[in-house]
C-alpha positions in Angstrom: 157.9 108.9 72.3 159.3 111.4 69.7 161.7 114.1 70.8 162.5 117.4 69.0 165.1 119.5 70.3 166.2 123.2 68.8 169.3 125.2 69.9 170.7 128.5 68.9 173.9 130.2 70.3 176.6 132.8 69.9 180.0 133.6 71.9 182.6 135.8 71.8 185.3 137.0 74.1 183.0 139.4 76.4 179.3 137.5 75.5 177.0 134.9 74.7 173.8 134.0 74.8 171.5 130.5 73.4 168.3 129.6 73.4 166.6 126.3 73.0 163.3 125.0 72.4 162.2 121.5 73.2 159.3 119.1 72.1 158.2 115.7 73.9 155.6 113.5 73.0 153.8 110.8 74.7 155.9 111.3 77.8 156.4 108.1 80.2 154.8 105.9 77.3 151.6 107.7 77.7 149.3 108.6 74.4 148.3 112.6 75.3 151.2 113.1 77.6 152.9 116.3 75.5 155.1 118.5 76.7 157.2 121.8 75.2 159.5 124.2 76.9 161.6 127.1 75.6 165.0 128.1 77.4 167.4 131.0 77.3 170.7 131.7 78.5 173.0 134.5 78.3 176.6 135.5 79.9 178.7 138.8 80.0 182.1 139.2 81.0 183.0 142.3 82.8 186.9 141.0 82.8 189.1 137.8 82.6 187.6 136.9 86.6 184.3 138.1 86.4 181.0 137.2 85.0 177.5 137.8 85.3 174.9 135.0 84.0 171.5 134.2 83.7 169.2 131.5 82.7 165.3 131.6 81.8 163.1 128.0 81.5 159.4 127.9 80.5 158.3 124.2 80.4 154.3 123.3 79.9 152.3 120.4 78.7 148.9 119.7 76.9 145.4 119.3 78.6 144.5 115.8 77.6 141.3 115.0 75.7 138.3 114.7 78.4 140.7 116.5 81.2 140.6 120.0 82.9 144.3 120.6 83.9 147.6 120.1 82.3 148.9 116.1 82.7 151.8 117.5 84.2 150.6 120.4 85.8 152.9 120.0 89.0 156.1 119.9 87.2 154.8 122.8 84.4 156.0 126.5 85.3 159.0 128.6 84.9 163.0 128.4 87.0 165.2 131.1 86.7 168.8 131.8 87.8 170.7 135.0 88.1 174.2 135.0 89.4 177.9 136.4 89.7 181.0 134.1 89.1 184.6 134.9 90.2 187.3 132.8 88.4 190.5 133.1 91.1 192.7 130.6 88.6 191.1 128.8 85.6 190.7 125.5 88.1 189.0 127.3 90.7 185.7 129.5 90.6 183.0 130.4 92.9 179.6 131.6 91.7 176.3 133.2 93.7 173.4 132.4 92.1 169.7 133.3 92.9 167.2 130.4 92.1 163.7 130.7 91.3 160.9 128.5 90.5 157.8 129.5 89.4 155.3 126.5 89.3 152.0 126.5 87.8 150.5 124.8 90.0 147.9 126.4 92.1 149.3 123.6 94.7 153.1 124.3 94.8 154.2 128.2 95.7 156.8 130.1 94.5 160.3 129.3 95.6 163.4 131.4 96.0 166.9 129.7 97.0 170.4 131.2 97.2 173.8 129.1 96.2 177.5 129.2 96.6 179.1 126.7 94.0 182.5 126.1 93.9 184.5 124.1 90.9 187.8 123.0 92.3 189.8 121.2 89.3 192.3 119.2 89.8 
């Protein structure tokens, strides 16, 4: 298995924003078994307390010699997040976030989820 993994970022007080690209091959020990996704992220600060954020993932893999579908067709697709973070001190934050998954799969649907998380630091 070989790995290859890319990253770009860039922060400042009020922004930043990455994105990464990653290469597998020959996933669980398996000759064929390829995979690549790309991923972006990006944050903006309207104020000390409050951000918006997002994050982006594409992830695919190869159709094998002699095969008609990706090897990992079930996993392959794209998962997105959207969401609004409140910092109340610098050990305590709460974010909404709206999840999305995308699959590939003819299979698998679509699914949408909504989450609270909370960091409590102690």
């Amino acid at each position: 298995m070989f790995t290859t993994v890319a990253f770009a970022g860039y922060k400042n007080k009020t922004f930043n924003a990455g994105i990464e690209f990653s290469s597998k091959t020959n996933l669980d020990g398996t000759d064929g078994h390829h995979g690549w996704g790309i991923s972006g992220t990006g944050a903006y600060s309207f104020n000390e307390k409050n951000e918006i954020f997002i994050r982006h993932d594409y992830s695919t893999s190869v159709i094998p010699d002699g095969e008609t579908d990706h090897w990992n067709s079930l996993r392959d697709g794209t998962f997105s997040i959207i969401g609004l973070q409140h910092s109340f001190t610098p050990n305590i934050k709460l974010a909404l976030n709206l999840q999305n998954r995308n699959p590939y799969s003819d299979t698998k649907s679509q699914q949408n989820f909504i989450y609270m998380n909370a960091l409590f630091r102690f």
